[in-house]
Structures are given as structure tokens and as C-alpha cells.
MMTF fields as JSON, N, C-alpha, C and O atoms, coordinates in Angstrom:
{
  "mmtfVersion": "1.0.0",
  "mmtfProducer": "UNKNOWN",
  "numBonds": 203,
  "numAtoms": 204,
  "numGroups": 51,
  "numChains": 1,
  "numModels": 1,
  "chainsPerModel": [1],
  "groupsPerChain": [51],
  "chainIdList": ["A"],
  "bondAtomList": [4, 2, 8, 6, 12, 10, 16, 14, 20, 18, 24, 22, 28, 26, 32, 30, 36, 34, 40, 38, 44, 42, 48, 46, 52, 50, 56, 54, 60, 58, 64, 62, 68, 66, 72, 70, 76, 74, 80, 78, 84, 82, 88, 86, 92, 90, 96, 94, 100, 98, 104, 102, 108, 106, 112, 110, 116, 114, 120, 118, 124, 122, 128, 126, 132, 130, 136, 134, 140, 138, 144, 142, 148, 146, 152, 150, 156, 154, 160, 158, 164, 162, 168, 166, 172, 170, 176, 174, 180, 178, 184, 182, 188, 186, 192, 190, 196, 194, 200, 198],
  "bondOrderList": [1, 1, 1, 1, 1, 1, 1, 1, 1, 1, 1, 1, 1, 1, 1, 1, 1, 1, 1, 1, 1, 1, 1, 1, 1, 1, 1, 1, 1, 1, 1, 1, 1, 1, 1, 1, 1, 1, 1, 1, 1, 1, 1, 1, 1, 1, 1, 1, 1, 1],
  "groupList": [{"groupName": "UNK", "atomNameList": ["N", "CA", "C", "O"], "elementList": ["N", "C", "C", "O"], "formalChargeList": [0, 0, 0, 0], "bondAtomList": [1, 0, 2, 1, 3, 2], "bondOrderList": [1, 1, 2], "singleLetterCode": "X", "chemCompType": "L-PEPTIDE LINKING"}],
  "groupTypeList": [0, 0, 0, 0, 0, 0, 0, 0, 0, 0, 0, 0, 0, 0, 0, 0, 0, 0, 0, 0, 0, 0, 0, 0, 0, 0, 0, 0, 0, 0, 0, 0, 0, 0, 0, 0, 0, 0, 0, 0, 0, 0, 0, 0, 0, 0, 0, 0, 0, 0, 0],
  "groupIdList": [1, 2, 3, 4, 5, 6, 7, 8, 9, 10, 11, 12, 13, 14, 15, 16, 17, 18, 19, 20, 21, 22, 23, 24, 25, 26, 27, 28, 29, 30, 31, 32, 33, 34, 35, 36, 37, 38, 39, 40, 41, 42, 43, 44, 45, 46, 47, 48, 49, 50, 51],
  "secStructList": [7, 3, 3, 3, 7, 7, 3, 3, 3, 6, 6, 3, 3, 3, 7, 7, 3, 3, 3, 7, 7, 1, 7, 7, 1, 1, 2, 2, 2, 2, 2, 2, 2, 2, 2, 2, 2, 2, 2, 2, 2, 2, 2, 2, 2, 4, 4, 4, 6, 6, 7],
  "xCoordList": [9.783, 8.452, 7.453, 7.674, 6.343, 5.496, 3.763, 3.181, 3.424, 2.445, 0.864, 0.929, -0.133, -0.932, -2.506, -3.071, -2.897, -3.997, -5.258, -5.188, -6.082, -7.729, -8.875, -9.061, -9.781, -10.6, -11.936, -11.82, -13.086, -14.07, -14.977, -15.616, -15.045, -15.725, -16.749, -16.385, -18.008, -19.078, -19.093, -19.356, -18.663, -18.971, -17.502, -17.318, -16.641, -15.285, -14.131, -14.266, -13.293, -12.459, -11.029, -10.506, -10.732, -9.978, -8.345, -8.266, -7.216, -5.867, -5.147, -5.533, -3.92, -2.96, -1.417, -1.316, -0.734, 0.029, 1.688, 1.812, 3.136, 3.464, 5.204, 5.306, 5.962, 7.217, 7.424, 7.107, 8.459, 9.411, 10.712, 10.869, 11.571, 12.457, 13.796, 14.721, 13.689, 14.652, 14.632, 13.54, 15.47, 16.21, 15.625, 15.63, 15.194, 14.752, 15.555, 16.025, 15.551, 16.334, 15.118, 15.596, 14.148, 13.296, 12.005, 11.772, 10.911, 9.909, 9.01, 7.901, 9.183, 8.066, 7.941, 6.944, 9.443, 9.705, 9.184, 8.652, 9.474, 9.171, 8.069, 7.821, 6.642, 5.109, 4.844, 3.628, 5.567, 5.276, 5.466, 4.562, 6.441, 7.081, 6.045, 5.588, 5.544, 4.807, 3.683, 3.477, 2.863, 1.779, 1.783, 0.64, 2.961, 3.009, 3.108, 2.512, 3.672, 3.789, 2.456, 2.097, 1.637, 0.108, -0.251, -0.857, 0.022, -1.19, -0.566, -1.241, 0.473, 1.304, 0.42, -0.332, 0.693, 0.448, -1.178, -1.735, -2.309, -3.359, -3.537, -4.492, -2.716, -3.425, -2.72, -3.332, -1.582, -1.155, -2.052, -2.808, -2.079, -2.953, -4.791, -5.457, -5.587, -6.757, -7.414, -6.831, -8.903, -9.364, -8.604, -9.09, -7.479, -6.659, -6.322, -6.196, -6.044, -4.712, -5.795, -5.429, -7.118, -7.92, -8.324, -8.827, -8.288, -8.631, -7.975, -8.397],
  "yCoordList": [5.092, 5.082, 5.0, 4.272, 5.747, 6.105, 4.971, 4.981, 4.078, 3.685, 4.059, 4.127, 4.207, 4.36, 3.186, 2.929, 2.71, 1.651, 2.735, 2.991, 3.126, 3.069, 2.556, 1.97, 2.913, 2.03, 3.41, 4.479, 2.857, 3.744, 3.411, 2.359, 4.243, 3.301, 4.306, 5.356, 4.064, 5.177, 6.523, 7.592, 6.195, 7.815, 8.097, 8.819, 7.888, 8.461, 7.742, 6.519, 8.12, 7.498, 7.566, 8.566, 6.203, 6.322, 5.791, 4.814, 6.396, 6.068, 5.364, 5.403, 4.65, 4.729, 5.007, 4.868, 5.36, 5.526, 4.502, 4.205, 3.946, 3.396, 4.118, 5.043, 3.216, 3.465, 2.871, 1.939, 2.617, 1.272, 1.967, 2.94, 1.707, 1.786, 1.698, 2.509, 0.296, -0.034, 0.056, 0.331, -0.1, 0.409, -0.597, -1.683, -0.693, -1.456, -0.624, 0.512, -1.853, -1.632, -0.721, -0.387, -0.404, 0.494, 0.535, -0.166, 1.34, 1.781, 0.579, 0.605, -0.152, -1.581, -2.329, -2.59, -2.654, -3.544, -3.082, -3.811, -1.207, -0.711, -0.804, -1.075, -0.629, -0.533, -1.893, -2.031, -3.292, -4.098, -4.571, -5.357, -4.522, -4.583, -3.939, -4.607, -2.63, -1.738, -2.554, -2.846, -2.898, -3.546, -4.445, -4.806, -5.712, -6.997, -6.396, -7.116, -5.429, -5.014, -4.297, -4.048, -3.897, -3.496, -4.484, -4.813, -5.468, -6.588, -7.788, -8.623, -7.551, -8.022, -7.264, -7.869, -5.792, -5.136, -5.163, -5.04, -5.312, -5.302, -6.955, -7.139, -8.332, -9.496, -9.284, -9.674, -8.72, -8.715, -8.143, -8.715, -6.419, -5.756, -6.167, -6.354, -6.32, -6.082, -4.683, -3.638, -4.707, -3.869, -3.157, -2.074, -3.521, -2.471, -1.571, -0.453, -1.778, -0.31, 0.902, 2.064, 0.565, 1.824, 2.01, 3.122, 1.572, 1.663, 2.573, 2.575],
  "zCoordList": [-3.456, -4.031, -2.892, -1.925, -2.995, -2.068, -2.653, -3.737, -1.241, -2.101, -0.974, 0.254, -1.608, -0.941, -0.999, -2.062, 0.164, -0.076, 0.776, 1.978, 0.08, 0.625, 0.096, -0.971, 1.169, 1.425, 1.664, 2.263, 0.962, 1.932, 2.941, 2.948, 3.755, 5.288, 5.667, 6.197, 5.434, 5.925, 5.349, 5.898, 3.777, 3.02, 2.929, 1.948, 3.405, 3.845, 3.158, 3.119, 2.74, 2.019, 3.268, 3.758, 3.481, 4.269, 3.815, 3.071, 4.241, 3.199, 4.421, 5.59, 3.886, 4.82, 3.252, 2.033, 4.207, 3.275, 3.778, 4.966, 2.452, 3.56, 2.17, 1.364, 2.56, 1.391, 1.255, 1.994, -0.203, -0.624, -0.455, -1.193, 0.271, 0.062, -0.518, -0.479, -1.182, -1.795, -3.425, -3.922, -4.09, -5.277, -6.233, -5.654, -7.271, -8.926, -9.76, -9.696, -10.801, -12.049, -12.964, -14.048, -12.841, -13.639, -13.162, -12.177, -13.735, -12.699, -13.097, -12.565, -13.672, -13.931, -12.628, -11.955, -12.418, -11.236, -9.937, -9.101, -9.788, -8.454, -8.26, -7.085, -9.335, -9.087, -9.137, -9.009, -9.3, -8.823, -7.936, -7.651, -7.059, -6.042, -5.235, -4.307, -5.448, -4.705, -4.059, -2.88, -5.45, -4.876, -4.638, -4.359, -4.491, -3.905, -2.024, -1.223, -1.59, -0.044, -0.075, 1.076, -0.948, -0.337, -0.226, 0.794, -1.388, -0.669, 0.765, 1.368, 0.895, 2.225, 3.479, 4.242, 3.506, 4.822, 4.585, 5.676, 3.277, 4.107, 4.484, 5.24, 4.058, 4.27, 5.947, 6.941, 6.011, 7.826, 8.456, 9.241, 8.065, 9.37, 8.729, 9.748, 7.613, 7.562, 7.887, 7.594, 8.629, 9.064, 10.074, 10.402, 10.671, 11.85, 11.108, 11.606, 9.56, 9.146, 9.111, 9.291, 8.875, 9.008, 10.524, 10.682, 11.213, 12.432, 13.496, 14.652]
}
């Protein structure tokens, strides 16, 4: 599963994109899973992942 976090910065919509790799028992679990590691990698990187 592919997840994507943006942000817009000066008119511009800026993405990063990242993967899940691992396996869920159904797609409930994976889009939660998903967005518990967006909100991981932006409280780690912040303003760097657009940077």
C-alpha cells in the first residue's frame, strides 16, 4: 500500500510519497496502519520531508 502526505507551501502543493509494506488481514487495517506511519514520519521528519 502506497501512502501519500502533502502539504501546500507558497501556492504549491507539495507531496512526499512513502510504502507499507507489510501484509493486513483486510484493507481496514492497512489504511489504518497507513496513516498511523504518516503521522510517525511527519512527527519524525516535520518541515524536512518537504524540504
Amino acid at each position: 500500500m502506497c501512502g501519500v502526505i502533502e502539504k501546500e507551501i507558497g501556492g504549491e502543493v507539495k507531496s512526499h510519497r512513502f510504502i507499507r509494506a507489510d501484509r493486513f488481514a483486510g484493507k481496514a487495517d492497512a489504511v489504518e496502519m497507513t496513516f498511523l506511519k504518516a503521522r510517525q514520519i511527519i512527527d519524525q521528519n516535520g518541515e524536512r520531508l518537504f524540504g
